[in-house]
C-alpha positions, 0 to 999 in steps of 0.5 A, a space after each residue: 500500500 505504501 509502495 510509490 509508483 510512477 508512470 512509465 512513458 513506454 507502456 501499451 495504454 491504448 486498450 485500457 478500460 476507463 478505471 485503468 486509465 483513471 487510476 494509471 493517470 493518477 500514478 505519479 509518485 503516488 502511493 498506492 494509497 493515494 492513488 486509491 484515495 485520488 480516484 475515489 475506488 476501494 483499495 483493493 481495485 486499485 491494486 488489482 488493477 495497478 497490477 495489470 498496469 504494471 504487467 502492461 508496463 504503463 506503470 512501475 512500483 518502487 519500494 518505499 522501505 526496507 528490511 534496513 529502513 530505520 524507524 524514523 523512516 517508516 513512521 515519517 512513510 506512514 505520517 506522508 501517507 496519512 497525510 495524503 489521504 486526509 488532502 483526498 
């Protein structure tokens, strides 16, 4: 859910549905989270379709932490997160 993605420049967008495009629209160095939030669509859609859009590679996901990421860093990931779904 905290993973960002970006908007790859190369991918195969013409056969999209209408939900793929809104939601790949709105992937630029969003986290899945706001993504969701953005598109107003339950979480668990959004991944789903974010995963097509990665296989189609339209988009592509860039981890955020990890196993050595401090503490600081996943509480200030978590607070930008939040953060992002209160502006939505």
């Amino acid at each position: 859910m905290e993973a960002t993605l970006r908007r790859l420049p190369t991918g195969d967008d013409s056969t999209l549905s209408p939900a793929a495009r809104q939601v790949l629209d709105a992937c630029d160095t969003c986290s899945v989270a706001e993504v969701s939030a953005m598109v107003s669509m339950p979480l668990g859609v959004v991944r789903v379709l974010l995963g097509d859009l990665v296989e189609q590679g339209c988009v592509q996901v860039q981890a955020t932490l990890s196993d050595s990421s401090s503490i600081d860093e996943r509480i200030e990931l978590i607070e930008r997160t939040l953060s992002g779904l209160r502006t939505y």
